[in-house]
N, C-alpha and C positions, 0 to 999 in steps of 0.2 A: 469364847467362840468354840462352838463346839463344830472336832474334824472328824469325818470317817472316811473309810477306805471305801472304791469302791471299785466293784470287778463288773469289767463290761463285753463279752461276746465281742468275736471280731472275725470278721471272714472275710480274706485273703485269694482272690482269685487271678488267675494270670488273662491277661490280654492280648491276643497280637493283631498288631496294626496291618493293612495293608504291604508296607514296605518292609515285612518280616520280623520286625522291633518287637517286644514283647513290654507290656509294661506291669503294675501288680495294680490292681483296686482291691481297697479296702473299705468294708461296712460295719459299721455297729449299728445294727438293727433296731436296739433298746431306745436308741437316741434319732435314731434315722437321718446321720450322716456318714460322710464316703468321702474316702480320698484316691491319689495316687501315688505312685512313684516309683521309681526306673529298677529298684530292687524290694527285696522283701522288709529290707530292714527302715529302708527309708520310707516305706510309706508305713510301716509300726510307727515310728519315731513319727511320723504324720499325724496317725486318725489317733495319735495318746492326746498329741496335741490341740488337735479339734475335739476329742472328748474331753480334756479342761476346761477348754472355753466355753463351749456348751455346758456346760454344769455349773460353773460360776456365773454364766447369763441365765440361768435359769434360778438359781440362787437369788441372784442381784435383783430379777424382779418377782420374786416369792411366789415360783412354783415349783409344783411338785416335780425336783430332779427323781426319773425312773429311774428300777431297778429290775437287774436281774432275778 
């Protein structure tokens, strides 16, 4: 099986809600999915996550996983 690395853009923008809460969204445009969460780090450790899974389901049914 062959593995490559792959580097995917990611932007990080803060939110605040109404009741003054700030949260972070995160995009990877390449794949056009988004996450959140309550810090910076957590929502990294997020859209790494959803960028796996999207690339192994794109794998799994034999398309073309983009790139940067």
């Amino acid at each position: 099986m062959e593995k490559k690395i792959l580097n995917y853009r990611i932007i990080i923008e803060p939110e605040k809600y109404a009741d003054g809460s700030t949260v972070y969204v995160a995009y990877c445009p390449t794949l056009g999915i988004s996450d959140y969460g309550d810090s910076i780090d957590e929502v990294l450790k997020s859209i790494k996550d959803g960028i796996e899974l999207a690339v192994e389901s794109l794998a799994k049914n034999h398309e073309d996983v983009p790139v940067d």
